[in-house]
N, C-alpha and C positions, 0 to 999 in steps of 0.2 A: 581522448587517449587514442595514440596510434593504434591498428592492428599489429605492430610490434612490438608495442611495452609490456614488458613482462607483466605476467599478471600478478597483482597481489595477495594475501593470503591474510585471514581471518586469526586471530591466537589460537584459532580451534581448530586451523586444518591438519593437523600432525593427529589431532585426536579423531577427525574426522575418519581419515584414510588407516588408520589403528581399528578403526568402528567397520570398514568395510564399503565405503561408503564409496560411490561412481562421481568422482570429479569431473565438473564440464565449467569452460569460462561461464562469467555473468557478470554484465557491467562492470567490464577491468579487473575481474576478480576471480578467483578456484573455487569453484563453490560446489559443496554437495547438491545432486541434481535427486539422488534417492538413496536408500539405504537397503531398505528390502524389496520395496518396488512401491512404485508410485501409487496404484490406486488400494494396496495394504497401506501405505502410508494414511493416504486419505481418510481412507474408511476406520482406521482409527482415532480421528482428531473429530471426525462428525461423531462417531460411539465413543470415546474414552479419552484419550488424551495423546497429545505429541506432543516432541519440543522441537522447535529450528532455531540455526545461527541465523542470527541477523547482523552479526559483527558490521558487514558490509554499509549499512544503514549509517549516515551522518547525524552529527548530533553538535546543533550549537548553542552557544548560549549569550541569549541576549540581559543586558540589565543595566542601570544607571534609571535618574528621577526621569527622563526622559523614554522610556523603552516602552512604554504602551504605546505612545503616541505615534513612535516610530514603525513599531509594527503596525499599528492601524493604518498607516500611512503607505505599506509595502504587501500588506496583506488582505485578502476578499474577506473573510469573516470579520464580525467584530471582537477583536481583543478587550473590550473595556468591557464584556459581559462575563468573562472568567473571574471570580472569585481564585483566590490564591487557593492550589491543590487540583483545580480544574482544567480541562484539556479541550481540544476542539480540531476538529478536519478544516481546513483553510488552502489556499492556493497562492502562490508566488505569479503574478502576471508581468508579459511585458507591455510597453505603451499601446501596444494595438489588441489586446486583452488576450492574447495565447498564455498557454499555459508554462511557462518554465518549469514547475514543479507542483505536485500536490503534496501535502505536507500536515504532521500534528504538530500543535503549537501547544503547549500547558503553561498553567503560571503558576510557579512555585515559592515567588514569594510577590511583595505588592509592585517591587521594582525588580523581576529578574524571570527570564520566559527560558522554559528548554525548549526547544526544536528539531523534533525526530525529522528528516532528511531524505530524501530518496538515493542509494549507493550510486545509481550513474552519475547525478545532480549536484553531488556534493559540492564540486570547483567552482561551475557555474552557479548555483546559487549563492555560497559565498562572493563570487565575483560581484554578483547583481546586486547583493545585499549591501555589499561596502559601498554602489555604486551613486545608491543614493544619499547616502548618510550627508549631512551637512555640518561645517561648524560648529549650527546652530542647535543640533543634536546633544544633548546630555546623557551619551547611549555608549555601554563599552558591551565587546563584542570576541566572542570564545569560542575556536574549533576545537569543539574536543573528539572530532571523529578519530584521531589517529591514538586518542590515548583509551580508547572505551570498548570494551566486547557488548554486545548485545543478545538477547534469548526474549524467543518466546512459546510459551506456556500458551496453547488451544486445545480447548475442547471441554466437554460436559464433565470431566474430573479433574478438572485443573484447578477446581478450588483444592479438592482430595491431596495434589502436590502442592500446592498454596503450606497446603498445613506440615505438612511432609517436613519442606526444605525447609520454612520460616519457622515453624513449631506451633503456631497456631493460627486459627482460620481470620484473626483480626488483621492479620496483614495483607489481607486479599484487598486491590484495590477497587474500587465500581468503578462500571462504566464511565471512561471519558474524565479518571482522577488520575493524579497522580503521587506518590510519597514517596520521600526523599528521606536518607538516613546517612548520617555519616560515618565511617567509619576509619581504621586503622590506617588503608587504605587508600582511603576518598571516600568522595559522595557512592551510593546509588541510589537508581532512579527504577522506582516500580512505579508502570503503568498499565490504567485498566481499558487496555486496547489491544488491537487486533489485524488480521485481514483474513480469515478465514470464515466468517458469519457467526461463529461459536464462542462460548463463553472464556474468557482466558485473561493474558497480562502480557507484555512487554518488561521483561527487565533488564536492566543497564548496568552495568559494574564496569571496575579500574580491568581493562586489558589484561593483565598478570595476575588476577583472578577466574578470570576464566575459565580455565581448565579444572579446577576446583568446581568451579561452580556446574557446569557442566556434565560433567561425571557425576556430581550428587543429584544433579534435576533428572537426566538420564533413568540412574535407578531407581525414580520417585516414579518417572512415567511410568518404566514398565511395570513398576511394583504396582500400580493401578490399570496392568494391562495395555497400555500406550506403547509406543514405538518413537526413535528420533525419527525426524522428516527432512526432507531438502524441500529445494527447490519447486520440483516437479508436480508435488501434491501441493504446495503452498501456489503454486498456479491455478491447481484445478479445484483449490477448494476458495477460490477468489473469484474465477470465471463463475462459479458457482451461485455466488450471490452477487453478480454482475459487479464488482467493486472495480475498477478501471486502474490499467498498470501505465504507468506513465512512460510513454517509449511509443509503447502501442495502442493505447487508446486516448491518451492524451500527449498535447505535441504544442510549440510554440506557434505553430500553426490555426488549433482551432482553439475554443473561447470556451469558459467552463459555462457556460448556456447552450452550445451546442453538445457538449456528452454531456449533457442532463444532469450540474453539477450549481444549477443556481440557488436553491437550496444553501447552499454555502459561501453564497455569496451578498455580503447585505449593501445593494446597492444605493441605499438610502444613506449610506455613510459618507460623507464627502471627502473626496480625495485622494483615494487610493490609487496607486501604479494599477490602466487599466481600466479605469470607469469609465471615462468619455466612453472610447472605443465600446465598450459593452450598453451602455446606454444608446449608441445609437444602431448598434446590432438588433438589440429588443426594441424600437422605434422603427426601424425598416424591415423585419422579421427574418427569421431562418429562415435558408438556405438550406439547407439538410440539420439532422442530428445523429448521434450516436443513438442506434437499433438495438434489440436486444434480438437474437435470432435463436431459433431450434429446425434441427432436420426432422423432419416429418416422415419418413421413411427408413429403409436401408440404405447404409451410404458410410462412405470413411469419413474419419474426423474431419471436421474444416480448421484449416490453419491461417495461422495469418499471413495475406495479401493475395487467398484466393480471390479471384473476382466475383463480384454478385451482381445477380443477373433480375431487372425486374423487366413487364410487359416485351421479353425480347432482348434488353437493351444491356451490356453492361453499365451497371450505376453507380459501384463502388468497389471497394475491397476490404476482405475480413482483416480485422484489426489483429480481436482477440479471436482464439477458436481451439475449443478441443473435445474430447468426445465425456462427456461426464461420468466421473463413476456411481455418484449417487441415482441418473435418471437411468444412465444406460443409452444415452443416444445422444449425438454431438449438440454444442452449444455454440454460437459464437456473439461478439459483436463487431457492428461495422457503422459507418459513418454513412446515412443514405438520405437520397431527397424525401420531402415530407410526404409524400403519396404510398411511397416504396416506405417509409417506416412505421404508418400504422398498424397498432395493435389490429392484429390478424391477415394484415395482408402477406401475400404469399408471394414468394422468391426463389430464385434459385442457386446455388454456390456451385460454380464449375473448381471443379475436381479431376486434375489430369485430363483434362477434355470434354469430359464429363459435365452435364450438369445435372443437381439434385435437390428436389427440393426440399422448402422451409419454410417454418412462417416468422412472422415475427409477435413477441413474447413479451409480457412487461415481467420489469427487472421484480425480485429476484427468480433466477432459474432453479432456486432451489428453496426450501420453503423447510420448515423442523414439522417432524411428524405430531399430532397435537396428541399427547396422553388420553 
């Protein structure tokens, strides 16, 4: 998308800026960046509960007797271990193993997969995805980004709204499910997923539901003490638990083995867009990896594409970075050679000329206080 395409707008931005809320772009898009302030946002979704628009988020659907295979064939994880109702974190790669997207895939029924999407990604992944399909594919294939609102429900009382809006606590989906119901309407899609580290759901409705729905989650949050959220805090409570935003910590440039993302990647599966390439990355070894850093001191937030500075030298640049509300002292991550990203070694993040230092951190930055 040019810097001059109009940006687009979510079915909920009329209720957004009705709510009071600080409009700023994001990925092509208007999007609330906060409401009352970003680390009250936060600090509510780690204690009690928020809701955000995720309108912006793509949503496809793959299905035909053919669609496992094809996904397993387009995707790092393995698809053929979801039972119907179950979800999983996977990666969209291209032939040299970069990362085009990170991505949840669920399977909702034996031949039909939804596909939560990342909002910049959306074109280009569908582009990628039709790009492979073959004749020989038994696979039909559905953007429903442009017809679908999205919300999501974070934090320790989000089952408390669970019960609220749906009327009882059985509609709360677990971790990594997903449940699908039909209605008047359409389909929607409740899923037991996240990017804030805290307990909660994703859910999906027909677009012209929205506002409806909204407004009733809304008064469920605060009525359990919660707040809506943007952007802002949905960043700092993601840096939070080191979870990687695609733009900035991941890029078609590096390999989900370099940000520390093989784990989701089952390389033993033959065939996928992206294996060679990553098989012979782990046969000649890293090069660097994605760091996890904290300042060690006083010092202002580090941002992303500060430089980082190790024995002297600049080594890299801050990917992610902001100053945490939960520690109270910045966070970031960056992409660094392997001497410069051991756990404990020490670095520095120049800052307006400044350099200050940090060390580095294993993932997450933030941890739940234990009762």
């Amino acid at each position: 998308m040019s810097d001059s395409a109009p940006l687009r707008r979510t079915p909920l931005h009329s209720v957004h800026v009705e709510m009071g809320a600080r409009m700023v772009p994001f990925a092509g898009w208007d999007m609330p960046v906060q409401y009352t302030g970003i680390v009250e946002e936060h600090k509510a979704v780690r204690q009690s509960v928020g809701v955000f628009d995720i309108s912006h988020m793509g949503q496809f659907i793959v299905s035909g007797k053919g669609a496992e295979a094809f996904l397993n064939r387009i995707l790092t994880n393995d698809i053929a271990k979801l039972a119907p109702g179950q979800g999983q974190y996977t990666l969209l790669l291209n032939r040299n193993g970069g990362v085009i997207d990170d991505l949840i895939a669920y399977r909702t029924s034996e031949r039909e997969f939804f596909l939560v999407v990342n909002a910049s990604r959306i074109d280009a992944d569908w582009a990628h995805i039709e790009s492979l399909l073959t004749n020989e594919d038994d696979v039909m294939m559905a953007n429903a980004s442009d017809f679908t609102a999205g919300l999501a429900i974070q934090g320790p009382k989000s089952r408390e709204v669970a019960a609220a809006i749906f009327g009882s606590h059985d509609s709360f989906p677990a971790h990594n499910t997903i449940l699908v119901t039909m209605t008047e309407t359409g389909p929607m899609w409740l899923c037991g997923t996240g990017y804030t580290g805290e307990e909660g759901f994703e859910f999906f409705m027909p677009m012209e539901t929205a506002d409806t729905w909204f407004r009733k989650i809304v008064d469920a949050v605060k009525a359990a003490g919660g707040l809506p959220c943007g952007l802002g805090a949905r960043d700092t409570l993601r840096l939070e638990m080191g979870y990687p935003l695609n733009g900035n910590d991941l890029s078609e440039t590096r390999t989900p083995l370099q940000a520390g993302l093989g784990f989701f990647v089952a390389l033993e599966k033959d065939g996928f867009v992206g294996r060679e390439a990553l098989l012979a990355q782990k046969a000649a070894g890293l090069s660097d990896k994605l760091a996890a850093f904290r300042m060690t001191g006083t010092a202002p937030p580090p941002r992303p594409h500060y430089p980082v500075v190790h024995d002297g030298q600049i080594v890299g640049e801050v990917c992610s970075g902001t100053q945490s509300p939960s520690l109270g002292t910045g966070i970031g991550m960056a992409y660094l050679p392997l001497d410069a990203a051991k756990i404990g070694a020490t670095i520095e993040i120049e800052i307006r000329g400044r350099r200050f230092p940090a060390e580095i951190v294993k993932k997450p930055f933030y941890r739940k206080p234990v009762d």
